[in-house]
N, C-alpha and C positions, 0 to 999 in steps of 0.2 A: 324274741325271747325263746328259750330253747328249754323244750319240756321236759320235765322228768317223770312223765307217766312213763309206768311198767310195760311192754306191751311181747306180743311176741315174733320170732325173729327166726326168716326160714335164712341160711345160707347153701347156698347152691355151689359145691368145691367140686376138682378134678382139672385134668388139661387137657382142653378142646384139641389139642394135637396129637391124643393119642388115642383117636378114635374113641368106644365104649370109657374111658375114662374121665370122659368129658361130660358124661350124663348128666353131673348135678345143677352144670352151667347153663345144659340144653333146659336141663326141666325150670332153675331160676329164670332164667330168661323168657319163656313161655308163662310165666306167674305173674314176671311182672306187667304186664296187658293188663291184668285182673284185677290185681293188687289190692285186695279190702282194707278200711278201714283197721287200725288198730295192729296191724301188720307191716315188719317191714322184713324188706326182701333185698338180698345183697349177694350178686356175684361174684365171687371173691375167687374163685379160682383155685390156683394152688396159694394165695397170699392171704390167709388166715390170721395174720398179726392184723391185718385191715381192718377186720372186723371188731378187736380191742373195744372200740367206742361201742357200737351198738351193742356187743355181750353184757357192758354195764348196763345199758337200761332194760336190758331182755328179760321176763318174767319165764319166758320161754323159748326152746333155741331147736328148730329143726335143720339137720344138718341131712344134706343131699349129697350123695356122693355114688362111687360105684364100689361097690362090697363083695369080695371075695368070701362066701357062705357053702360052695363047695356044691351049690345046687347050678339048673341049668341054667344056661343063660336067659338073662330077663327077666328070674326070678326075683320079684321084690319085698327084701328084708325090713322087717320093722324093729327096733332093737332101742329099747331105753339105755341112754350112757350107763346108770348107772346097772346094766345088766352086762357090760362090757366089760370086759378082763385084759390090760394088756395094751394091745394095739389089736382086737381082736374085733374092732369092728370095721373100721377104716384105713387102717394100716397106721401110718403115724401121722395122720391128716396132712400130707403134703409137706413133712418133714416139723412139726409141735405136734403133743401129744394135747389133745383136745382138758384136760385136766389140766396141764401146765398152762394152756392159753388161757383156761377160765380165771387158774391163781394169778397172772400178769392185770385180770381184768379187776382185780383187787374186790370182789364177792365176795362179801362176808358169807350170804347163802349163796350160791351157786344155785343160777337157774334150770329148771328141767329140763333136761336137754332128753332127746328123740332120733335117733339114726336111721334115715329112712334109706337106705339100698340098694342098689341095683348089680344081681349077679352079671359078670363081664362076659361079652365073648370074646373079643381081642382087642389086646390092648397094643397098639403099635400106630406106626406114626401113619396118623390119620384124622384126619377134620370134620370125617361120617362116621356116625354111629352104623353098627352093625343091625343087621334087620332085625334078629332076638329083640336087641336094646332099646331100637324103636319103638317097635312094638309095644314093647312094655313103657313105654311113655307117656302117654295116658292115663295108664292103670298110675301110674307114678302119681300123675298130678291130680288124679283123684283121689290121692291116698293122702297128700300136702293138703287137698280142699277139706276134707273129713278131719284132719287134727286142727285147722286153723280157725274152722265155721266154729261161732258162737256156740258155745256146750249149753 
């Protein structure tokens, strides 16, 4: 029987082939080891329709990605959707505008959604993160542990 508690919902997007843009898959995937209660965690890549099901039962939605913020590389952005203009946080999430995905996920409220980051150092066809990006990997998943731990 398949539940319909609220709960919250980190996705980790980007494409592991283009080096630093891959970040949100490296940091999902490192979450999921840990994965607490009451959280659910999904790799989704650039295939953000995937996620459809789990945005309906999300109370709350942290989206990982890599974010072009104009600062150095590795610097990691914290950025509420609804502080976002545009395609001005993530570009246009892998080709859906993160608004449009939530309207297909038929939310009458729309969960809080959370853009958590990461300025690129290069983005080109590559499977490693750059040492900035690394680096700041971490700092990343410390940042996912701190919005997900029980308030």
């Amino acid at each position: 029987m398949e539940t319909t508690q609220r709960k919250k919902l980190v996705l980790g997007m980007g494409n592991l082939l283009l080096g630093d843009e891959g970040v949100g898959v490296h940091a999902a995937q490192a979450l999921l080891e840990e994965c607490p209660g009451g959280v659910e965690i999904q790799n989704i890549g650039t295939a953000i329709l995937d996620a459809l099901p789990a945005l309906e039962r999300a109370d709350r939605v942290i989206v990982l990605d890599a974010m072009k913020g104009h600062g150095e590389p590795g610097t990691i952005y914290r950025v509420p959707m609804d502080q976002c203009t545009g395609n001005s946080c993530i570009g246009s999430l892998h080709g859906f505008d993160l608004r449009s995905v939530l309207a297909l996920a038929g939310r009458e409220a729309p969960p809080q959604v959370l853009v958590l980051g990461v300025e690129p150092a290069i983005i080109e066809w590559s499977m490693e993160l750059s040492p900035q990006v690394k680096n700041a990997l971490p700092r990343l998943l410390e940042a996912v542990r701190k919005e997900i731990s029980p308030q």
